[in-house]
mmJSON file of the N, C-alpha and C atoms, coordinates in Angstrom:
{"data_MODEL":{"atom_site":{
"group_PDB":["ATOM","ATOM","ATOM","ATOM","ATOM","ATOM","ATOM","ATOM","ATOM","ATOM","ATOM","ATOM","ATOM","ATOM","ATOM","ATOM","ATOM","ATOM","ATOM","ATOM","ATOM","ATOM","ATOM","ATOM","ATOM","ATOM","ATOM","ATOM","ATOM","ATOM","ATOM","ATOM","ATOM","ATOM","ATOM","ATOM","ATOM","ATOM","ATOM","ATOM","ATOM","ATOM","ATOM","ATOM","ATOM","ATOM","ATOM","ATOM","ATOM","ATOM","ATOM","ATOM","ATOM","ATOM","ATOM","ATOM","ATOM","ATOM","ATOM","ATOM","ATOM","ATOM","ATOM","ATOM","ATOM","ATOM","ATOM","ATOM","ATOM","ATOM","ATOM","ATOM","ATOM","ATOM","ATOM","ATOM","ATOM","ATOM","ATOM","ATOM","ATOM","ATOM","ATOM","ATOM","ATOM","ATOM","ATOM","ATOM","ATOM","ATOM","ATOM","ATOM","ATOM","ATOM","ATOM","ATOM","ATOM","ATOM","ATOM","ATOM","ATOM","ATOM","ATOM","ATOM","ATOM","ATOM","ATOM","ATOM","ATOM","ATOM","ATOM","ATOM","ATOM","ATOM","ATOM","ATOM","ATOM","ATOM","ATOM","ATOM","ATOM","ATOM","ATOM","ATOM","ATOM","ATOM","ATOM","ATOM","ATOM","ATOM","ATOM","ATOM","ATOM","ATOM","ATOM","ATOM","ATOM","ATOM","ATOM","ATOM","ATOM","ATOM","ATOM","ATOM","ATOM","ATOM","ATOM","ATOM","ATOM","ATOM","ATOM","ATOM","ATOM","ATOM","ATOM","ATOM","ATOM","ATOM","ATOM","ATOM","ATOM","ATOM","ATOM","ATOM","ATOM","ATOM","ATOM","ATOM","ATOM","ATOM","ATOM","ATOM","ATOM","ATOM","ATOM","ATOM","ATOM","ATOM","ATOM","ATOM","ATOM","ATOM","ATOM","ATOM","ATOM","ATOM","ATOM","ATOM","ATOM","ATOM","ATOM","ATOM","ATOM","ATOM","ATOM","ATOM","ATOM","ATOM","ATOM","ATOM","ATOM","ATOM","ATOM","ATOM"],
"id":[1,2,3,4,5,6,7,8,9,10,11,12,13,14,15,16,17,18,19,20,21,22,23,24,25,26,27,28,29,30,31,32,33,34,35,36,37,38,39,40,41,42,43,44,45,46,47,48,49,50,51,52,53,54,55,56,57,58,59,60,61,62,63,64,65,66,67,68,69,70,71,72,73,74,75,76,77,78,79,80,81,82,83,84,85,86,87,88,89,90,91,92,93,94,95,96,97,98,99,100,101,102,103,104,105,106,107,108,109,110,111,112,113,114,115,116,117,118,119,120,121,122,123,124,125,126,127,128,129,130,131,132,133,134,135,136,137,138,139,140,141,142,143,144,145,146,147,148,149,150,151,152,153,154,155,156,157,158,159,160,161,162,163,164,165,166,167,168,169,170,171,172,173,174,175,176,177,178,179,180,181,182,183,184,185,186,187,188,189,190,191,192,193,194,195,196,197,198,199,200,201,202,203,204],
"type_symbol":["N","C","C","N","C","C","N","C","C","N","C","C","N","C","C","N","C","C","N","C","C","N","C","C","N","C","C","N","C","C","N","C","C","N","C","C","N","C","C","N","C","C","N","C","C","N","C","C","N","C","C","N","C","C","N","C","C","N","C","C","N","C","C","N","C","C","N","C","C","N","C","C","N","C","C","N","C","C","N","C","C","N","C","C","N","C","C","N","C","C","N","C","C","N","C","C","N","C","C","N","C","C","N","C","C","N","C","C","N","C","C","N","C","C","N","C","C","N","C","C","N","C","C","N","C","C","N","C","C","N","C","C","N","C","C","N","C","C","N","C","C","N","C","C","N","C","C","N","C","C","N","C","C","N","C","C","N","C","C","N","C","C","N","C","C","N","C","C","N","C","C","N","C","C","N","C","C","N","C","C","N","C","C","N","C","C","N","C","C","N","C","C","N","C","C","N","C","C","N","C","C","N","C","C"],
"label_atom_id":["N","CA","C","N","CA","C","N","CA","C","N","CA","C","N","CA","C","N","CA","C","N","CA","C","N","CA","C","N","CA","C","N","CA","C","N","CA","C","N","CA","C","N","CA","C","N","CA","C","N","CA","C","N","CA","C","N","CA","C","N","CA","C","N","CA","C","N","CA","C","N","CA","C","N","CA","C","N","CA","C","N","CA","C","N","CA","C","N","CA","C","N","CA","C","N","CA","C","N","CA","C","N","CA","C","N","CA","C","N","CA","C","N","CA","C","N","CA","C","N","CA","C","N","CA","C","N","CA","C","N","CA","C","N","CA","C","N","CA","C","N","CA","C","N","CA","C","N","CA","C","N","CA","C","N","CA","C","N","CA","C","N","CA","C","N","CA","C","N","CA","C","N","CA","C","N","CA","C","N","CA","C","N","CA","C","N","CA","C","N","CA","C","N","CA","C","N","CA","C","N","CA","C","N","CA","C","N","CA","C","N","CA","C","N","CA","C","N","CA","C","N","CA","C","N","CA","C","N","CA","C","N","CA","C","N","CA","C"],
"label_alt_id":[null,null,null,null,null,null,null,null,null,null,null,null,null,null,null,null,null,null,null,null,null,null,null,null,null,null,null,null,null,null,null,null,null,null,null,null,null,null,null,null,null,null,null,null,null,null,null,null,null,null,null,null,null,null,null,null,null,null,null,null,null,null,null,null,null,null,null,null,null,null,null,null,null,null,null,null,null,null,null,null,null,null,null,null,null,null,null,null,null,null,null,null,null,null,null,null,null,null,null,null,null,null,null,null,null,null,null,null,null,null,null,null,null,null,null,null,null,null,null,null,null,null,null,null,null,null,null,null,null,null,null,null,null,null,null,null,null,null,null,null,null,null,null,null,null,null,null,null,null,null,null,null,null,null,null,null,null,null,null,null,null,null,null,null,null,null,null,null,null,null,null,null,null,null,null,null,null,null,null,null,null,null,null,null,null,null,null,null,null,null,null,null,null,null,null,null,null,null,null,null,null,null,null,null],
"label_comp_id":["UNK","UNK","UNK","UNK","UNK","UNK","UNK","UNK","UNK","UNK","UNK","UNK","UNK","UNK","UNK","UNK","UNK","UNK","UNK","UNK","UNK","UNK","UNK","UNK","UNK","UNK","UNK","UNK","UNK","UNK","UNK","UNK","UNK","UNK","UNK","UNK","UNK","UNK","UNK","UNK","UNK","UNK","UNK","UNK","UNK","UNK","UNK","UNK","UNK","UNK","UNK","UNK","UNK","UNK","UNK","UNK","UNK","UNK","UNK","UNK","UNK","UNK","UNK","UNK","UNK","UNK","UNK","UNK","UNK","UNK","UNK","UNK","UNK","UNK","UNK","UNK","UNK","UNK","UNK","UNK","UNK","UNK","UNK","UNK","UNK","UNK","UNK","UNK","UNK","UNK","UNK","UNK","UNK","UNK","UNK","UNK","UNK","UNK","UNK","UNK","UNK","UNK","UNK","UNK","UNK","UNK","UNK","UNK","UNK","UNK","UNK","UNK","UNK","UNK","UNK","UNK","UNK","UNK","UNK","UNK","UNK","UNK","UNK","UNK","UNK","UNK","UNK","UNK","UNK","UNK","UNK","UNK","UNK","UNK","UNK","UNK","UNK","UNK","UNK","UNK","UNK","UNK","UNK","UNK","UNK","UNK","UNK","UNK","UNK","UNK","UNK","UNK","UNK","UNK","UNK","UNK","UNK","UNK","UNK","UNK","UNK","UNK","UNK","UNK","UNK","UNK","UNK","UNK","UNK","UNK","UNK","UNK","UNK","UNK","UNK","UNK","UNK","UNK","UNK","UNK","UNK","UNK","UNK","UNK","UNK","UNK","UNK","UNK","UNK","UNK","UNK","UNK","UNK","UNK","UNK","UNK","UNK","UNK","UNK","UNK","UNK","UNK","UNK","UNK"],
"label_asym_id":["A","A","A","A","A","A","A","A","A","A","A","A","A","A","A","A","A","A","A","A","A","A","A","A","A","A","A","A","A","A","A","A","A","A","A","A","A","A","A","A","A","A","A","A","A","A","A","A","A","A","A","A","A","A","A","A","A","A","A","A","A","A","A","A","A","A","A","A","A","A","A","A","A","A","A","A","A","A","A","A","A","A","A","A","A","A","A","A","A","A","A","A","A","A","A","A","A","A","A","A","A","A","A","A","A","A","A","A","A","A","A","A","A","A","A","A","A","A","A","A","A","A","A","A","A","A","A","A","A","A","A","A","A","A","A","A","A","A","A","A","A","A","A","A","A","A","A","A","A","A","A","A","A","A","A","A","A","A","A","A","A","A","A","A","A","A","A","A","A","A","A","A","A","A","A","A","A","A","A","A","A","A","A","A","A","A","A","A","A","A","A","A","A","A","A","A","A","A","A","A","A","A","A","A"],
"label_entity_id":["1","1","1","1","1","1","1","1","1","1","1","1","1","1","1","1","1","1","1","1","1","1","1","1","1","1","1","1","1","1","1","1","1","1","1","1","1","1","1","1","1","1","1","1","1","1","1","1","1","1","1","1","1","1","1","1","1","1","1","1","1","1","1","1","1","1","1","1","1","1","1","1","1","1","1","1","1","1","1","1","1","1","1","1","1","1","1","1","1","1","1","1","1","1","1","1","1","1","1","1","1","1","1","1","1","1","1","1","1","1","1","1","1","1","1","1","1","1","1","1","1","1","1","1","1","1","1","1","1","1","1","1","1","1","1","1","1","1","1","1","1","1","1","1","1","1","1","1","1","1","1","1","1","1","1","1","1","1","1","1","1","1","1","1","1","1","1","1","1","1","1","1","1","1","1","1","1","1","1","1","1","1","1","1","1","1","1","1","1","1","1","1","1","1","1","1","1","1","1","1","1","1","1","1"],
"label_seq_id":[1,1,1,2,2,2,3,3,3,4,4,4,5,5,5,6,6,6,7,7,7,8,8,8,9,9,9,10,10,10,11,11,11,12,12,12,13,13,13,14,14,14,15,15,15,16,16,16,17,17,17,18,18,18,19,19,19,20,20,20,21,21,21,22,22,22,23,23,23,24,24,24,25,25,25,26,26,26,27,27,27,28,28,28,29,29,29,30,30,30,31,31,31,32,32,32,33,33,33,34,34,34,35,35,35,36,36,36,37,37,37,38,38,38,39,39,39,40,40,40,41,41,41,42,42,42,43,43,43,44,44,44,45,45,45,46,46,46,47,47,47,48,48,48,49,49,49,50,50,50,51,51,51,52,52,52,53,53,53,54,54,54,55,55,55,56,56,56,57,57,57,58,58,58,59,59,59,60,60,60,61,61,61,62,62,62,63,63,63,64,64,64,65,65,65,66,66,66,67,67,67,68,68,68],
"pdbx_PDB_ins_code":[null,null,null,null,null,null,null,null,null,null,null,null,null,null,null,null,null,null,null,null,null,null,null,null,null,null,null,null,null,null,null,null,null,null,null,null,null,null,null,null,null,null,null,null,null,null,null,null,null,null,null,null,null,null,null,null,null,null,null,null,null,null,null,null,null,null,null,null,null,null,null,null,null,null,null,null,null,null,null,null,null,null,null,null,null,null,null,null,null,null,null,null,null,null,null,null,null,null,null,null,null,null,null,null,null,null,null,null,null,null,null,null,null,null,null,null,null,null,null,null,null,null,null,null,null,null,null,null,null,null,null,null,null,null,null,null,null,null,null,null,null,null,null,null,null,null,null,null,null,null,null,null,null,null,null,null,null,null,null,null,null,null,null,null,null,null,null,null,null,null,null,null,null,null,null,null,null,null,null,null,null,null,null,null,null,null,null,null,null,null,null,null,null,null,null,null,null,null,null,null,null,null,null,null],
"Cartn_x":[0.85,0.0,0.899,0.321,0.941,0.39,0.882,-0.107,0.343,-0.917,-0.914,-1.196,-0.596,-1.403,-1.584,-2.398,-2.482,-1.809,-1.485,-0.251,-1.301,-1.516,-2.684,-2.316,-1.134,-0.928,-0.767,-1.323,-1.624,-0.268,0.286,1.332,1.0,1.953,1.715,0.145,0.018,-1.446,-2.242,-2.322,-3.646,-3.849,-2.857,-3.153,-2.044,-3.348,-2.746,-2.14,-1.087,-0.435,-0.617,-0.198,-0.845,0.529,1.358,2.228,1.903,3.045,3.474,4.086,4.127,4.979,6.077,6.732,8.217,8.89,7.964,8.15,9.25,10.344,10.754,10.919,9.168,8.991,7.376,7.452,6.408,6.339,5.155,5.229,5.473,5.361,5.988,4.519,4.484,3.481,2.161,2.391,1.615,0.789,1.68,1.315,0.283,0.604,-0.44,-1.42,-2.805,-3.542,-3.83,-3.349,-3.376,-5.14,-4.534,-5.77,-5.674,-4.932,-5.026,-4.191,-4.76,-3.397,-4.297,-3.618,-4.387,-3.099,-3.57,-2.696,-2.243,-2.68,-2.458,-2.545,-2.015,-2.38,-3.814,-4.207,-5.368,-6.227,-6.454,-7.5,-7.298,-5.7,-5.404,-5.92,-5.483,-6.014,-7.877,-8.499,-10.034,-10.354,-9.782,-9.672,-9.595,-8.409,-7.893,-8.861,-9.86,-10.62,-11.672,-11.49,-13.218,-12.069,-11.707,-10.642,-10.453,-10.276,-10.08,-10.66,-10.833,-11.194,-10.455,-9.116,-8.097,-6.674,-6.974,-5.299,-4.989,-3.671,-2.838,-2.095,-1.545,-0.31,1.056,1.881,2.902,4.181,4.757,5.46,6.387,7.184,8.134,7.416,6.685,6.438,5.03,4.057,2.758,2.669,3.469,3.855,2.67,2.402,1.394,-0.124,-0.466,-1.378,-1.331,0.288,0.699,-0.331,-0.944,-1.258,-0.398,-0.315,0.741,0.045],
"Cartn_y":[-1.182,0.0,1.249,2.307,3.148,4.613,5.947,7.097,7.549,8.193,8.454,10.182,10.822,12.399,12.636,13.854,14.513,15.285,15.538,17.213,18.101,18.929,20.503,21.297,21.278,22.065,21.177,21.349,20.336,19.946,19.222,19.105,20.207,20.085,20.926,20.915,19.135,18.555,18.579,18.914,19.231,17.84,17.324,15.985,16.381,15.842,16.008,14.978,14.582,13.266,13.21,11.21,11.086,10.265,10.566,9.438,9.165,8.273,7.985,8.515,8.45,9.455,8.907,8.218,7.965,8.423,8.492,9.206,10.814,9.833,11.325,12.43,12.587,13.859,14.283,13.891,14.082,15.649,16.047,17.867,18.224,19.323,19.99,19.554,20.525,20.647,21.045,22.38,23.011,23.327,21.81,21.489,20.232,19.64,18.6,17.913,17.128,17.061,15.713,15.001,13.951,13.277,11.753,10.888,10.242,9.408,8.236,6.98,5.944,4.796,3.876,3.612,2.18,1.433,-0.12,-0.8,-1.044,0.038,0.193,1.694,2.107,3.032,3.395,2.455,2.692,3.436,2.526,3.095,4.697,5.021,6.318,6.827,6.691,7.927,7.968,6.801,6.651,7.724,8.232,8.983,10.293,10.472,11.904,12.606,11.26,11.873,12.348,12.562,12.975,14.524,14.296,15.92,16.893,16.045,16.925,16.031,16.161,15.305,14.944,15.306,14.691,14.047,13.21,12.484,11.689,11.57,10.565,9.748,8.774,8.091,8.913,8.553,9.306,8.057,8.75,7.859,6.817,7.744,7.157,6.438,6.438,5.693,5.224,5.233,4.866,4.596,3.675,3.602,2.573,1.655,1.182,1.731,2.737,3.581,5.043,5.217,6.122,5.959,6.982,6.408,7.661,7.18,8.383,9.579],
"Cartn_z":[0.0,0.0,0.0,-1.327,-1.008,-0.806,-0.277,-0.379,-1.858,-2.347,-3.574,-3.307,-4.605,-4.618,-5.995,-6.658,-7.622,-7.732,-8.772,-9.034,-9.042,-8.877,-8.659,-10.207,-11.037,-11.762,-12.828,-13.741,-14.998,-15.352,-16.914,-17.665,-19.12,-19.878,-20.813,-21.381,-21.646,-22.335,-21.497,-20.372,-19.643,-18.646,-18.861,-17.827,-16.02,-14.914,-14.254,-13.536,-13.419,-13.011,-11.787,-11.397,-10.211,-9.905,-8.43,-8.116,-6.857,-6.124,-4.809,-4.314,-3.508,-1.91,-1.721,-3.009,-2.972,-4.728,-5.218,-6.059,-6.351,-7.549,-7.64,-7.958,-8.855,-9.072,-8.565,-7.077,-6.458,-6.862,-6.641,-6.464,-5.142,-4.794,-3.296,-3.038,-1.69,-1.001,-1.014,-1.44,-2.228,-3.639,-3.826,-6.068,-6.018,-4.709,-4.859,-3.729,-4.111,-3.425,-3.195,-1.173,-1.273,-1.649,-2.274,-2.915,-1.587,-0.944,-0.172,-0.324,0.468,0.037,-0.437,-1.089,-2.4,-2.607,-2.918,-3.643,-4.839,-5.572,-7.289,-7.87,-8.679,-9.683,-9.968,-10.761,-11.051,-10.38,-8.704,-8.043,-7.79,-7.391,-7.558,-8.501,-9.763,-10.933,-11.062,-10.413,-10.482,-9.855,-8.12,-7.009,-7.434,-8.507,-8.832,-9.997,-10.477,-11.807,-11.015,-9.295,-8.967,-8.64,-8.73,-8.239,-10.183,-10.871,-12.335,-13.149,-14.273,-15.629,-16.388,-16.822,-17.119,-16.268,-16.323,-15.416,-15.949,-15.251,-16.319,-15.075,-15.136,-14.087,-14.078,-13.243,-13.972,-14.369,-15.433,-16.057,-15.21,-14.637,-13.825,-12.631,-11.562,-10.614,-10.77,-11.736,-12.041,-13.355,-13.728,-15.045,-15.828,-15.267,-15.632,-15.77,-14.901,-15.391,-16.313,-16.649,-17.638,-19.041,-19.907,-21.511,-22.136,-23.433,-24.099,-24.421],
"occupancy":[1.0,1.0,1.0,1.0,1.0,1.0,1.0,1.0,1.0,1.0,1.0,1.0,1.0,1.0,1.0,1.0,1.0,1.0,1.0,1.0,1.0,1.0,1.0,1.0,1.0,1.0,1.0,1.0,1.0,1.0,1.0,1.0,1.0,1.0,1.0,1.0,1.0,1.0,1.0,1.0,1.0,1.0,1.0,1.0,1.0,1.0,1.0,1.0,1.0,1.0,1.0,1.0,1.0,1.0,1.0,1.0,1.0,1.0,1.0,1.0,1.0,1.0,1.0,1.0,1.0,1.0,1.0,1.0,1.0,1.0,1.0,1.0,1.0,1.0,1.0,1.0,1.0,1.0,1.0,1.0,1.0,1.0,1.0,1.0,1.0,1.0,1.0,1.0,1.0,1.0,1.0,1.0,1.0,1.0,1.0,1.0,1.0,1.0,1.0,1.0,1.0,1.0,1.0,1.0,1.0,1.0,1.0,1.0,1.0,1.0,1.0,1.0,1.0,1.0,1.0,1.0,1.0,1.0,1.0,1.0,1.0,1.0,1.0,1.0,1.0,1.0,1.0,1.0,1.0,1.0,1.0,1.0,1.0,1.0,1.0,1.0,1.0,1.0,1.0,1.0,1.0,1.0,1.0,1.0,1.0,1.0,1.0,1.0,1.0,1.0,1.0,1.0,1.0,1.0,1.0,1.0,1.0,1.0,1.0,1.0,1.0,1.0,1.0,1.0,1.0,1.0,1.0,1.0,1.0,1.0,1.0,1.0,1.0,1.0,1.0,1.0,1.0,1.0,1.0,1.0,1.0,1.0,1.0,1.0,1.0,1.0,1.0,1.0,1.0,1.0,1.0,1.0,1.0,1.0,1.0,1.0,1.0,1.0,1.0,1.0,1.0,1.0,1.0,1.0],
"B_iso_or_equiv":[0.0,0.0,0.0,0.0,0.0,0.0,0.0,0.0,0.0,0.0,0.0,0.0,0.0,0.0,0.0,0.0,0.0,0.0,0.0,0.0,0.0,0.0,0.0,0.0,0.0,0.0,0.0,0.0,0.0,0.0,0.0,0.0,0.0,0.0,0.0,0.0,0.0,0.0,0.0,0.0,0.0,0.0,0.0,0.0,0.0,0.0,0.0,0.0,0.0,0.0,0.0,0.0,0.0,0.0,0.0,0.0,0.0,0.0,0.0,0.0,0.0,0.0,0.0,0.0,0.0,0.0,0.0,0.0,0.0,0.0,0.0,0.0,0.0,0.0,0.0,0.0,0.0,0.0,0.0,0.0,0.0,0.0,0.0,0.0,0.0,0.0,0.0,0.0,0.0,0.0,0.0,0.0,0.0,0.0,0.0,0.0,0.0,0.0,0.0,0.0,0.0,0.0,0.0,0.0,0.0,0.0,0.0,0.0,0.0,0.0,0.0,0.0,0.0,0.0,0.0,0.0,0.0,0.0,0.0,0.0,0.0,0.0,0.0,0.0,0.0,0.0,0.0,0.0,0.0,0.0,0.0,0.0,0.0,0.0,0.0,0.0,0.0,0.0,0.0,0.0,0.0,0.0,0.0,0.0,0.0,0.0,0.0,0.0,0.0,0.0,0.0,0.0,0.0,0.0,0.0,0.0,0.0,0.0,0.0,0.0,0.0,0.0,0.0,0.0,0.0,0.0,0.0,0.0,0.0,0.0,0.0,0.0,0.0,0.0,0.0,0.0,0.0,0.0,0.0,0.0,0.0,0.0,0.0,0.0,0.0,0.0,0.0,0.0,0.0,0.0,0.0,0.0,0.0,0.0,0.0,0.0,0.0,0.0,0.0,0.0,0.0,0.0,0.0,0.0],
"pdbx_formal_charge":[null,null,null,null,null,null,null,null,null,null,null,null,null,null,null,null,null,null,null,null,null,null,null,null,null,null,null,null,null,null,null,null,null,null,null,null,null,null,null,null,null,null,null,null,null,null,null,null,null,null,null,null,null,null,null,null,null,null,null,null,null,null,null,null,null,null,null,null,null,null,null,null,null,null,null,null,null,null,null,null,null,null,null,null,null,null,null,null,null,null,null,null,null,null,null,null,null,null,null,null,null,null,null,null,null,null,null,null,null,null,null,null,null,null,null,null,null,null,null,null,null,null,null,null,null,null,null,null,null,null,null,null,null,null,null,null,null,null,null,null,null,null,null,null,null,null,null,null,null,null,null,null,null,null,null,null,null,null,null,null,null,null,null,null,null,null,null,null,null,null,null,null,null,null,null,null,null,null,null,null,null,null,null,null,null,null,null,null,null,null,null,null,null,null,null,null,null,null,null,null,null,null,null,null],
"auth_seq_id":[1,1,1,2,2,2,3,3,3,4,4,4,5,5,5,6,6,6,7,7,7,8,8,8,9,9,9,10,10,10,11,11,11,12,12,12,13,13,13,14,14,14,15,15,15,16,16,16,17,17,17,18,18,18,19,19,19,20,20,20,21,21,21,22,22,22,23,23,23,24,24,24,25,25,25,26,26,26,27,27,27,28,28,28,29,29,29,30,30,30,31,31,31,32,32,32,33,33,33,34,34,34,35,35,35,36,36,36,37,37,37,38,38,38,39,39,39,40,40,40,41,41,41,42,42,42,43,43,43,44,44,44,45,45,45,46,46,46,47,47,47,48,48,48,49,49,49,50,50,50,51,51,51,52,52,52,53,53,53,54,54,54,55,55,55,56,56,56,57,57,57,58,58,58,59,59,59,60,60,60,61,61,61,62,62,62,63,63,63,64,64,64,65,65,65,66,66,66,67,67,67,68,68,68],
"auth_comp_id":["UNK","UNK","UNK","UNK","UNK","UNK","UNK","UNK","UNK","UNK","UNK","UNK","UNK","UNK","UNK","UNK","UNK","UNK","UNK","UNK","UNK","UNK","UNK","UNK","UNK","UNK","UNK","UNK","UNK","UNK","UNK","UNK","UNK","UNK","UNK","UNK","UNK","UNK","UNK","UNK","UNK","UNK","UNK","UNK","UNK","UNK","UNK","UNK","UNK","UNK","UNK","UNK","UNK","UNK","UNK","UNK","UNK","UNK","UNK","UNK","UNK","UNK","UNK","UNK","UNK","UNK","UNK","UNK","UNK","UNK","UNK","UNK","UNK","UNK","UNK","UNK","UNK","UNK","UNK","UNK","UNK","UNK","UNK","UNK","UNK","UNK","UNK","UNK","UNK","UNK","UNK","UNK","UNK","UNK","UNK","UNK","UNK","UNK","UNK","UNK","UNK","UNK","UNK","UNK","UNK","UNK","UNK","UNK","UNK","UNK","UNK","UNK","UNK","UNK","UNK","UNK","UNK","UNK","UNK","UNK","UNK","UNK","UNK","UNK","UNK","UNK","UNK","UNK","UNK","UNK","UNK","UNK","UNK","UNK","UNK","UNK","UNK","UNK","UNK","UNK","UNK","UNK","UNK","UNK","UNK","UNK","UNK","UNK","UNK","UNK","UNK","UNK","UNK","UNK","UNK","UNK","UNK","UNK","UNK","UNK","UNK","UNK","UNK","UNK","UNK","UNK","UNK","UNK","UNK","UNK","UNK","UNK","UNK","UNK","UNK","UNK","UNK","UNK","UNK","UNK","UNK","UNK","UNK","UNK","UNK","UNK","UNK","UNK","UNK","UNK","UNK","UNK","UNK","UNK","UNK","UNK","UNK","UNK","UNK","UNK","UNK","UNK","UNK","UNK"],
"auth_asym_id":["A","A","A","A","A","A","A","A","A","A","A","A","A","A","A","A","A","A","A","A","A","A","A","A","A","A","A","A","A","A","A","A","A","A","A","A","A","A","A","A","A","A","A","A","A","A","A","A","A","A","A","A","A","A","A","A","A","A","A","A","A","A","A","A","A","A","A","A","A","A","A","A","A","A","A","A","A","A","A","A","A","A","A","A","A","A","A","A","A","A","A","A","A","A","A","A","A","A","A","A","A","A","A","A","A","A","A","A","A","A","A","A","A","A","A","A","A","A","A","A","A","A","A","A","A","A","A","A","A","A","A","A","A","A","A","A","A","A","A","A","A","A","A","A","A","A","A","A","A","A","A","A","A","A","A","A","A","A","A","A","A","A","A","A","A","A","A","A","A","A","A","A","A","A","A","A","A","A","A","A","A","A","A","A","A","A","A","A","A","A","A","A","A","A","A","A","A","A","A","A","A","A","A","A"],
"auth_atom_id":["N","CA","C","N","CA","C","N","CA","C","N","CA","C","N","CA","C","N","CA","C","N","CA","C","N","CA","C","N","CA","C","N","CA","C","N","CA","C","N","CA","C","N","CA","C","N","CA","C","N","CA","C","N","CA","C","N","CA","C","N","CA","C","N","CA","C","N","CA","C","N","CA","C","N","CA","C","N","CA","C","N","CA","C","N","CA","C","N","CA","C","N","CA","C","N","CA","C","N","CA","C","N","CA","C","N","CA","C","N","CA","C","N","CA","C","N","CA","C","N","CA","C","N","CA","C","N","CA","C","N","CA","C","N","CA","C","N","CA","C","N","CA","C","N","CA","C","N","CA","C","N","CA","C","N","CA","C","N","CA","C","N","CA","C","N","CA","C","N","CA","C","N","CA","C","N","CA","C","N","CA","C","N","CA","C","N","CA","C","N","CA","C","N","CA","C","N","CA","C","N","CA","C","N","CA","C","N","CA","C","N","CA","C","N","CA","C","N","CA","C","N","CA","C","N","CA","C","N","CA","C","N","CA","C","N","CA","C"],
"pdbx_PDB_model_num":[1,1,1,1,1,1,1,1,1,1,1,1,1,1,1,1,1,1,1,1,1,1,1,1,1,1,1,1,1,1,1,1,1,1,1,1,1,1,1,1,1,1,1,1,1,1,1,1,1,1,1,1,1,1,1,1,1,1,1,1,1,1,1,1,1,1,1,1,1,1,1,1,1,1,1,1,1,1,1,1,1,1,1,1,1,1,1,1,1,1,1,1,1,1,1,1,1,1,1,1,1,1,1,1,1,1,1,1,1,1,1,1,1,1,1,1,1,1,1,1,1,1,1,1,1,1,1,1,1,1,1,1,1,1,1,1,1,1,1,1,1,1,1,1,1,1,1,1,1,1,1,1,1,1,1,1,1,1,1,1,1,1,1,1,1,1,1,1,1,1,1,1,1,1,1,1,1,1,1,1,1,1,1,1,1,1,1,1,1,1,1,1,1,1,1,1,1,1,1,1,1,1,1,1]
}}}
């Protein structure tokens, strides 16, 4: 299980990525909004789509819920 957050400030394409709290391009403090702890990606980015309408995984530590 891990804690998951949203980035608060989109990417260029409008997606807002979602990692773990070991992640190393978590956002600071202030960039992002914790989801909770889940045992997968997925359920994270399910979590973060009630927070925005576009999300994405993030590449590096949610890679399996990454799409291009």
């Amino acid at each position: 299980m891990k804690n998951y957050y949203v980035n608060n400030l989109p990417q260029r394409n409008g997606d807002h990525e979602v990692h773990h709290e070991h992640c190393s391009f978590l956002p600071s403090l202030q960039n992002r909004t914790y989801l909770g702890t889940f045992s997968n990606c997925r359920d994270a980015v399910k979590e973060a789509k009630k927070h925005y309408k576009q999300v994405n995984g993030c590449y590096y530590c949610s890679k399996e819920c990454h799409t291009q």
